[in-house]
VEXDREN-2710 file (C-alpha; in Angstrom, 1 decimal):
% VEXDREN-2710
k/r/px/py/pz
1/UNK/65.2/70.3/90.6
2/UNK/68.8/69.1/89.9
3/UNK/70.9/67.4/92.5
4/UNK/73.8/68.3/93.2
5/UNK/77.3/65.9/93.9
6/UNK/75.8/64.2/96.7
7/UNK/78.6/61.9/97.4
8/UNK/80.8/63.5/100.3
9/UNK/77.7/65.0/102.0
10/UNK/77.7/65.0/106.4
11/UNK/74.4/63.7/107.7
12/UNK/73.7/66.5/109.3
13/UNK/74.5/68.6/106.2
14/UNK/72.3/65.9/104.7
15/UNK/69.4/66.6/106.8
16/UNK/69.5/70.3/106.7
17/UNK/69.4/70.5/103.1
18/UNK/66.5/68.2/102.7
19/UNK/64.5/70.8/105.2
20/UNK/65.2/73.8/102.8
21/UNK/64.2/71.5/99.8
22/UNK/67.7/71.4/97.7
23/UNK/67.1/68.2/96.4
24/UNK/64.8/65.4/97.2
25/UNK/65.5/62.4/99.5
26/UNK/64.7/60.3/96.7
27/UNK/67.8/62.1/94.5
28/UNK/69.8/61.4/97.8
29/UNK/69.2/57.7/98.1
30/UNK/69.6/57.1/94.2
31/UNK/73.0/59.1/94.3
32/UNK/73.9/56.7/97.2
33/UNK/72.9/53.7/95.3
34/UNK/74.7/54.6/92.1
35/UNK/78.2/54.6/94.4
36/UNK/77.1/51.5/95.5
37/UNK/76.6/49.8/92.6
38/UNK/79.9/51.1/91.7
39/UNK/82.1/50.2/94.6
40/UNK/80.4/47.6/96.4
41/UNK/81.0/44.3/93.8
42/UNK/84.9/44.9/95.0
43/UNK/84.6/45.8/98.3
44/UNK/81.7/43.9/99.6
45/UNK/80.9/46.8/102.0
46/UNK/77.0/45.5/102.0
47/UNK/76.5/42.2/102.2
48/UNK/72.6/43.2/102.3
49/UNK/71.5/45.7/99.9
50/UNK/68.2/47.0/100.8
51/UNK/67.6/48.8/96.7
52/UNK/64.0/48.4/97.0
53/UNK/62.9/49.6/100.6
54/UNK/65.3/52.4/100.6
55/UNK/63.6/53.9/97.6
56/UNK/60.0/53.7/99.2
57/UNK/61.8/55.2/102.4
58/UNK/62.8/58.1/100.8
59/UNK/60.0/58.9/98.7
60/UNK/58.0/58.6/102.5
61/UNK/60.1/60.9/103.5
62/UNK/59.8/63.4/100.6
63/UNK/55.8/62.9/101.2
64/UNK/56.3/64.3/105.0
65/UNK/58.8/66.7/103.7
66/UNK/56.2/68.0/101.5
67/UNK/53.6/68.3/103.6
68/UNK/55.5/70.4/106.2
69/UNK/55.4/67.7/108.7
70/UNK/57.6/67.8/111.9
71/UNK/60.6/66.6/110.4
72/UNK/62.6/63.7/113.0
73/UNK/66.5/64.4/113.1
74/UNK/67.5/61.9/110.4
75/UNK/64.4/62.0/107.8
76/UNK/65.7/61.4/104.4
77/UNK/68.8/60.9/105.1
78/UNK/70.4/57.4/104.0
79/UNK/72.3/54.9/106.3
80/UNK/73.7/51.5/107.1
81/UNK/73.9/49.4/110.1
82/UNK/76.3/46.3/110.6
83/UNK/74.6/42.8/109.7
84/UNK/74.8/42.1/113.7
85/UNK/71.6/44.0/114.3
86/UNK/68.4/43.0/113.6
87/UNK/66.1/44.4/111.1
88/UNK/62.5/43.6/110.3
89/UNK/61.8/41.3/107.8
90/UNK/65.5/41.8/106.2
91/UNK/68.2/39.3/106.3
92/UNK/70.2/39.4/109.7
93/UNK/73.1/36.9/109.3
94/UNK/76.0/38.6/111.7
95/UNK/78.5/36.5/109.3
96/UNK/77.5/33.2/110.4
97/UNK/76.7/30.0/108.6
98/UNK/74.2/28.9/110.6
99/UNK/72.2/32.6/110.0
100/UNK/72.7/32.5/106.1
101/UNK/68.2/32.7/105.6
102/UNK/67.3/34.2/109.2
103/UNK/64.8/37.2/109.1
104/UNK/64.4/38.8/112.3
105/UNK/60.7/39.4/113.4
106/UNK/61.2/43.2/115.1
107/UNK/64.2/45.4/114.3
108/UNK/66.5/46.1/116.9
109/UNK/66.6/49.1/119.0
110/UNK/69.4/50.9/117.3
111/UNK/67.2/50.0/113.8
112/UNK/64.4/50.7/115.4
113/UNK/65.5/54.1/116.4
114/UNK/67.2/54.7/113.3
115/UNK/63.8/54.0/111.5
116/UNK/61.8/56.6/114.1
117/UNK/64.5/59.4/113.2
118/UNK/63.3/59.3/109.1
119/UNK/66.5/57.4/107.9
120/UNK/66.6/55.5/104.8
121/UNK/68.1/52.3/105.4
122/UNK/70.5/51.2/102.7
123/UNK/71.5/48.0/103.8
124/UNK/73.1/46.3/106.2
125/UNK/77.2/46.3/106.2
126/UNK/79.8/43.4/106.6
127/UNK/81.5/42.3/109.5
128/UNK/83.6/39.4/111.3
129/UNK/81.3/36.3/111.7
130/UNK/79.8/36.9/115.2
131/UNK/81.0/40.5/115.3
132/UNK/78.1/41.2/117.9
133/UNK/77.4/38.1/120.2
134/UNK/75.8/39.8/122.5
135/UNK/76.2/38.7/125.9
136/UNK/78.7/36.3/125.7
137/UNK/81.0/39.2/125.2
138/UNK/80.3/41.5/127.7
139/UNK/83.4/43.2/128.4
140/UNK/84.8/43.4/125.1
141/UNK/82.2/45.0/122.8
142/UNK/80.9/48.2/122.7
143/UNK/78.9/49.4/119.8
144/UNK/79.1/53.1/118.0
145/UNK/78.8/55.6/115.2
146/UNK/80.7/55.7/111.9
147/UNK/80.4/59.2/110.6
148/UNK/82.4/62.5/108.5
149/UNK/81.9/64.6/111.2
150/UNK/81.9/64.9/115.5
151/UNK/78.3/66.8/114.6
152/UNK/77.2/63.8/112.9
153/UNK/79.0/61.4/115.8
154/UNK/76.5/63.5/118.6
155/UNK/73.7/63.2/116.2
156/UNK/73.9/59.4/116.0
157/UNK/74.9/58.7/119.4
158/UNK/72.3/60.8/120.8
159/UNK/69.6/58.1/119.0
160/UNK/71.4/55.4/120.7
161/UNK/72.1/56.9/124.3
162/UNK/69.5/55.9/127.2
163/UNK/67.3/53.3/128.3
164/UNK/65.2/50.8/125.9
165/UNK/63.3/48.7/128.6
166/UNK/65.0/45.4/127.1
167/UNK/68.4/45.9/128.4
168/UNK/68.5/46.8/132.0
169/UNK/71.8/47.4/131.8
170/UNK/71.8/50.5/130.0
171/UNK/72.1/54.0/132.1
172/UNK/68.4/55.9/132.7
173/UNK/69.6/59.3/130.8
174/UNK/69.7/60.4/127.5
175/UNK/72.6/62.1/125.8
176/UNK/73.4/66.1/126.5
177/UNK/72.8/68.5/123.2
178/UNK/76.3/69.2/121.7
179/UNK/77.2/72.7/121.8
180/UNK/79.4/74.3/119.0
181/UNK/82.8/76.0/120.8
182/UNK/82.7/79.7/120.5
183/UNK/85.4/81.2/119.2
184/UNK/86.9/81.9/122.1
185/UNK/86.2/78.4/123.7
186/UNK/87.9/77.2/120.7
187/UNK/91.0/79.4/121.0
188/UNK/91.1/78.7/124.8
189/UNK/94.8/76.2/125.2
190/UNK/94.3/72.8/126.4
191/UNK/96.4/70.6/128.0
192/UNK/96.8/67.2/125.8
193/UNK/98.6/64.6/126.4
194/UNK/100.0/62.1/123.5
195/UNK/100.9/58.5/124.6
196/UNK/102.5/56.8/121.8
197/UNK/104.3/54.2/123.8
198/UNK/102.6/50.7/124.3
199/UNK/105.2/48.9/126.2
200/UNK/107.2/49.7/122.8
201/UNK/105.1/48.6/120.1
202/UNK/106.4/50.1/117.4
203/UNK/104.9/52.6/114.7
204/UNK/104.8/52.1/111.2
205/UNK/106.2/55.8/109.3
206/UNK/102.6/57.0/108.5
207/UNK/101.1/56.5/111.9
208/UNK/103.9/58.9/113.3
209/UNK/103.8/61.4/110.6
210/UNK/100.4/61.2/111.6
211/UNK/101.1/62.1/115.0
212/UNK/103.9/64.6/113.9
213/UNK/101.5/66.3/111.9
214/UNK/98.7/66.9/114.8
215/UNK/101.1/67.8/117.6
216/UNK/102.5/70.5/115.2
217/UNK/98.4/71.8/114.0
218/UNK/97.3/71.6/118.1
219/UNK/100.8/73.2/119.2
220/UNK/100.9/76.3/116.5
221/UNK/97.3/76.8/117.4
222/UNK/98.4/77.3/121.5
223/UNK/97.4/74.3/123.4
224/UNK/100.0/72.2/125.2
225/UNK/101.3/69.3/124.1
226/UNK/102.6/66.5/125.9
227/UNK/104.1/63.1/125.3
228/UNK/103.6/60.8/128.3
229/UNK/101.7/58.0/129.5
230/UNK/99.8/57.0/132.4
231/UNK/102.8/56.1/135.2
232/UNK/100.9/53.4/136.9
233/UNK/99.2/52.1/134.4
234/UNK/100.7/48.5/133.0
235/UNK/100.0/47.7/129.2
236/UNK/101.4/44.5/129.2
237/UNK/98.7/43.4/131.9
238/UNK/95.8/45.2/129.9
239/UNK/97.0/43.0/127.1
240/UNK/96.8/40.1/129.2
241/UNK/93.8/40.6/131.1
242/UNK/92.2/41.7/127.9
243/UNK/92.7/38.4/126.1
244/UNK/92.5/36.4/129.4
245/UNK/88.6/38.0/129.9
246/UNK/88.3/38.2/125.9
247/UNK/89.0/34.6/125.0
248/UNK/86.9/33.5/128.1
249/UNK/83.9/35.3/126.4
250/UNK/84.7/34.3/122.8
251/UNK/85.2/30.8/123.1
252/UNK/81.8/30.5/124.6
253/UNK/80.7/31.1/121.2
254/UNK/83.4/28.6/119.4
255/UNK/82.7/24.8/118.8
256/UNK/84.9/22.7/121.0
257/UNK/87.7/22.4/118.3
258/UNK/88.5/25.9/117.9
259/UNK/89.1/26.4/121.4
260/UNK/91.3/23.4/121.5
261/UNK/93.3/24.5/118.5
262/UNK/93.9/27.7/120.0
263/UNK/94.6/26.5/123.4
264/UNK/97.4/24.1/121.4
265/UNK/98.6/27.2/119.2
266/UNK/99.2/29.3/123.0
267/UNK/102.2/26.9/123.8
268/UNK/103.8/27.2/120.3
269/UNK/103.9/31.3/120.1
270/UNK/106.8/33.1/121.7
271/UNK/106.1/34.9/124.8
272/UNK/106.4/38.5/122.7
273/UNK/102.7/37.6/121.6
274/UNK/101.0/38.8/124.7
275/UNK/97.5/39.3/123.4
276/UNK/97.3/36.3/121.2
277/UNK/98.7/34.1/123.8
278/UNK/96.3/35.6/126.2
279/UNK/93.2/34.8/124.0
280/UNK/93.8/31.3/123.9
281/UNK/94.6/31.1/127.5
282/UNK/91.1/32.7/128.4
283/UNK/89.6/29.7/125.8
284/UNK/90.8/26.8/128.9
285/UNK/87.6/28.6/131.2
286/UNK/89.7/28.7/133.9
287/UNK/86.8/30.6/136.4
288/UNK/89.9/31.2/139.1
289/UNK/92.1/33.0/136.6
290/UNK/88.9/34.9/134.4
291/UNK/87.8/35.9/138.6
292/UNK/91.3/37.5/138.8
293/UNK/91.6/39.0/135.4
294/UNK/88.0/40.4/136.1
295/UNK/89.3/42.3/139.4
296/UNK/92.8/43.4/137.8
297/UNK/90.3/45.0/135.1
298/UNK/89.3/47.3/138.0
299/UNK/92.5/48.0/139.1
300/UNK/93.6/49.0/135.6
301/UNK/89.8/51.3/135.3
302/UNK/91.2/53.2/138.2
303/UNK/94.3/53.9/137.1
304/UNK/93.7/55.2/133.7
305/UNK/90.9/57.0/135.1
306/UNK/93.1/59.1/137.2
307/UNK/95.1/59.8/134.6
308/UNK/92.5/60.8/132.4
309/UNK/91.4/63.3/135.0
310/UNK/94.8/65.2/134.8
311/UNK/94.4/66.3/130.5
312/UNK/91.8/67.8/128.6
313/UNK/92.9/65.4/126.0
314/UNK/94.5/62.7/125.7
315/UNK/95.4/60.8/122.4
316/UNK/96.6/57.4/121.1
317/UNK/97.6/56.0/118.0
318/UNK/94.5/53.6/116.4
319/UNK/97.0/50.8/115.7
320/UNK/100.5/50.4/115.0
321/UNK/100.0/49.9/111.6
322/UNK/98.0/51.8/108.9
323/UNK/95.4/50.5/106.3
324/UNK/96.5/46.7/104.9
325/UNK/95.3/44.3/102.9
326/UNK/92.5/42.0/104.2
327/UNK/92.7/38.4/103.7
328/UNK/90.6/35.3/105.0
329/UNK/92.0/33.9/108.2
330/UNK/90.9/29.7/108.3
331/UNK/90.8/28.9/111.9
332/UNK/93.2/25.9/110.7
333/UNK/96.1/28.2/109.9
334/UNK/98.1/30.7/111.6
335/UNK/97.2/33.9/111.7
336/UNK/99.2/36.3/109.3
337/UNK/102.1/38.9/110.1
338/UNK/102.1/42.6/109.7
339/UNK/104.5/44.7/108.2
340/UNK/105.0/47.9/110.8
341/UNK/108.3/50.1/109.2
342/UNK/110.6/48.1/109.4
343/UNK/109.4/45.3/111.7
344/UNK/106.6/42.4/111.3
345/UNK/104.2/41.9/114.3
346/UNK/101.7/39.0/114.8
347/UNK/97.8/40.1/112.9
348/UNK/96.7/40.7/116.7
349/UNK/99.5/42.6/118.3
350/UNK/99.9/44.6/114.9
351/UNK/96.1/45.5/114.7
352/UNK/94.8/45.8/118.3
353/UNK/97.7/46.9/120.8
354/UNK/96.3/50.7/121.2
355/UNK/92.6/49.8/120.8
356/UNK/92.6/46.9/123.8
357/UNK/93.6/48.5/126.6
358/UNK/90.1/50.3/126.3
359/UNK/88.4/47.8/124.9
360/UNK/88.8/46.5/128.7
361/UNK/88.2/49.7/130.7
362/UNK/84.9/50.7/128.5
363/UNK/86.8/53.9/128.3
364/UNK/84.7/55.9/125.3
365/UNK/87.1/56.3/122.8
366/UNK/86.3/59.1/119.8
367/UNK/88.8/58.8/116.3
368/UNK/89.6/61.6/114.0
369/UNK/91.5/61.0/110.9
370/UNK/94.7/63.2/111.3
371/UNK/96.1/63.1/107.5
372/UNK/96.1/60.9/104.3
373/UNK/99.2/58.9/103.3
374/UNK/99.1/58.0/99.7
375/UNK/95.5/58.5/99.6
376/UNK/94.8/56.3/102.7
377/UNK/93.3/57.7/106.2
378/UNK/95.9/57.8/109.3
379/UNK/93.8/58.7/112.3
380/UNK/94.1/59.2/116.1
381/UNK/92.0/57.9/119.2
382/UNK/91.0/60.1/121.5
383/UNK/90.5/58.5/125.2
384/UNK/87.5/60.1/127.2
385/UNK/86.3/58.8/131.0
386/UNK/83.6/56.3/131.4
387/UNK/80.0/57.9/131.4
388/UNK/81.7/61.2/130.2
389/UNK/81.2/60.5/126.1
390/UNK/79.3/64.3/126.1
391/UNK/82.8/65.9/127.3
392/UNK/84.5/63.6/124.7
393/UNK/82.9/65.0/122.1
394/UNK/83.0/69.0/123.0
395/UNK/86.9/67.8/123.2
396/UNK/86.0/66.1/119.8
397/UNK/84.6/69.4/118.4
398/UNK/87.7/71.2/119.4
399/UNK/90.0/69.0/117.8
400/UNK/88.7/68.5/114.9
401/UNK/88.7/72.6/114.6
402/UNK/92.2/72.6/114.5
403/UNK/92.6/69.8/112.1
404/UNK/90.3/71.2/109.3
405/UNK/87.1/68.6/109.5
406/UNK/86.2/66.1/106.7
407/UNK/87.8/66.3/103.3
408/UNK/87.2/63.7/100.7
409/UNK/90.1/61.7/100.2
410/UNK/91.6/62.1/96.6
411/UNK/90.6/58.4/95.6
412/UNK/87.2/58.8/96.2
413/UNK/86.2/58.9/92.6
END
C-alpha cells in the first residue's frame, strides 16, 4: 500500500482516510516526521520531538484499525501541543529556565484528551517563556485550536469543551455537533460588519488588500457588507485596561527587576504607546487602579456584546502588520519597531492592537486566512459573543465557503 502526498492533509480528512484504509497511520506519522526533519532545524517549531513514541502511537492505532475497533475521532491522526501543557513522562519546559529537565507525572487534560481521541503525538511546539502561567493570568489567556480547516477547528475544540473536575471554572456542557450549511443556508445573505479602525492604527498594504479581497468574495456572493465599528465602544481604554489588568497578572510571574525595569521604561515612552505603557503601569500592583480596570472590563464586555448582537458577522484585521521577522527580545533592551506601510509602530502596538481588545472581553475569536502575499498568509478575525463559540463556527463554515477553504501555500515545498 503506497502513500500518498501526505503533507497538506486536514485532520479530519486525515481521520477519514485512515477508516477506509488508504494508507496506514504509521505512513502518516513517518510522512510527518520526514517534514520535520526537514523544516524544523530552522524553524524550531518543536522544541520536543517525540520520534520514538509517535511511531509506537501509530502503529497502536493501525492495530485497532485492523481489528475493526470502534475508532475515537482523532485515531491515527498526528498532532502537537504547545510546551505549556503537560505531558506524561515527556519534557514540559513552557520556555522557562528553571523547567529545562521537568517531566510532568500525568498529562494534562487537553493531552490527556488528545491521547483518548487516538492521536499521535508528535511533539510538543515552541512558545514565549511562560506562554501558559496559568492562573496568574486569568484574564488574558485563553487557549485554542491551530488547524486547515473550521471542520477541523469544531473537531478539536469539541475534545476541549466542558468540565474536567480539576478546574471548577470551566462551564458543565460539552460542545454542539457542527452542522455543514446547506446550500441554501449557505447562499442565504448575511449581514457583516468590517471594523478596520482601531483608534487609527494603521494598516500595512497586505493586511488591506487582504480585507479588499474578502469584502469583494462576501459581497459578489450577496451578503452585506459593512464598514463600521462598535459606537460606544472605546479602544483606547481596551488598550489601557488590557495592559493595566495584563501587566498586573504578568508581573506576578517576573522577578522583582523586570517589573522595575519596566515600571522605569513606562515614564520614558511617549504617550502614543498605549498598551506598552499600560503593561508596565499594571507591573506597580496598584489593587485600587487593577479594581477599576477590572470593572471598566465589564463595561467594555457589554458594549461590544451589544454590538455583536446587531451582525451575523463581524470581522477584524489580526494585526496591523503581516508576517515579520522574529528576533530575541532581552528584557534589558527596548523592544523593537515595526514597519506597517509606511509607518513604524512600537513591537506591542504593531502586533497586538486588534487581538487585545478581546483578549480582555474573552470574546471567542475564530481566524481565517483571507489571501497570500508573496507567499505569506494575510488572515482575518472573526469576533463571536462569549459562550456562543458553536454559532462562531457555523458563521466560520460560512465564510470560509466563500473564500475557497485551505490551499497550500506555494512555499510549502
Amino acid at each position: 500500500m503506497s502513500a500518498p502526498d501526505l503533507s497538506h492533509l486536514t485532520a479530519t480528512q486525515a481521520a477519514r482516510d485512515l477508516r477506509a484504509g488508504r494508507y496506514s497511520a504509521e505512513q502518516l506519522a513517518l510522512a510527518c516526521q520526514a517534514r520535520i526533519d526537514r523544516f524544523n532545524p530552522t524553524l524550531n517549531a518543536l522544541v520536543t520531538p517525540n520520534r520514538e513514541g509517535a511511531l509506537l502511537a501509530a502503529r497502536e492505532a493501525d492495530r485497532r484499525l485492523a481489528r475493526g475497533d470502534a475508532a475515537p475521532a482523532l485515531l491515527g491522526v498526528p498532532v502537537s501541543v504547545k510546551d505549556a501543557f503537560a505531558t506524561r513522562d515527556m519534557l514540559t519546559t513552557s520556555s522557562h529556565r528553571p523547567l529545562a529537565a521537568y517531566f510532568p507525572s500525568a498529562d494534562a487534560t487537553v493531552v490527556a484528551r488528545w491521547r483518548e481521541a487516538g492521536a499521535v503525538l508528535m511533539g510538543k511546539s515552541n512558545l514565549p517563556e511562560l506562554g501558559g502561567p496559568g492562573r496568574s493570568v486569568w484574564h488574558m489567556l485563553a487557549f485554542g485550536v491551530l488547524a486547515r480547516s473550521v471542520e477541523d477547528l469544531h473537531l478539536g475544540y469539541s475534545l476541549l469543551a466542558g468540565p474536567d473536575q480539576v478546574d471548577w471554572s470551566v462551564p458543565p456542557f460539552p460542545a454542539e455537533p457542527l452542522s455543514v450549511p446547506a446550500t441554501a443556508d449557505r447562499a442565504a445573505p448575511m449581514r457583516v460588519a468590517v471594523w478596520d479602525d482601531f483608534a487609527g492604527t494603521p494598516l500595512c498594504p497586505r493586511t488591506r488588500r487582504g480585507l479588499e479581497n474578502l469584502t469583494g468574495k462576501l459581497s459578489a456572493a450577496g451578503h452585506e457588507v459593512v464598514r463600521c465599528a462598535p459606537p460606544d465602544f472605546d479602544v483606547r481604554a481596551a488598550w489601557e485596561t488590557f495592559g493595566l489588568i495584563g501587566g498586573a497578572e504578568i508581573g506576578l510571574g517576573m522577578p522583582g527587576w523586570q517589573r522595575r525595569l519596566f515600571l522605569a521604561l513606562r515614564y520614558l515612552l511617549p504617550r502614543n504607546h498605549v498598551i506598552t505603557r499600560a503593561v508596565a503601569g499594571g507591573m506597580r500592583f496598584d489593587l485600587r487602579r487593577y479594581n477599576q480596570a477590572l470593572n471598566q472590563r465589564e463595561a467594555l464586555i457589554q458594549s461590544l456584546e451589544r454590538f455583536l448582537g446587531e451582525w451575523d458577522a463581524v470581522i477584524c484585521p489580526v494585526a496591523a502588520t503581516g508576517p515579520y521577522p522574529g528576533e530575541p527580545m532581552p528584557p534589558t533592551r527596548k523592544p523593537p519597531r515595526l514597519k506597517v506601510g509606511e509607518a513604524t509602530l512600537p513591537y506591542l502596538e504593531a502586533t497586538i492592537p486588534m487581538t487585545a481588545p478581546f483578549s480582555l472581553t474573552g470574546s471567542p475569536v475564530l481566524s481565517l486566512p483571507v489571501s497570500l502575499e508573496a507567499g505569506l498568509p494575510v488572515g482575518v478575525q472573526v469576533i463571536g459573543k462569549r459562550w456562543q463559540e458553536h454559532t462562531l463556527l457555523q458563521t466560520g463554515l460560512r465564510l470560509e465557503s466563500v473564500l475557497g477553504g485551505f490551499v497550500p501555500p506555494p512555499l510549502a515545498e
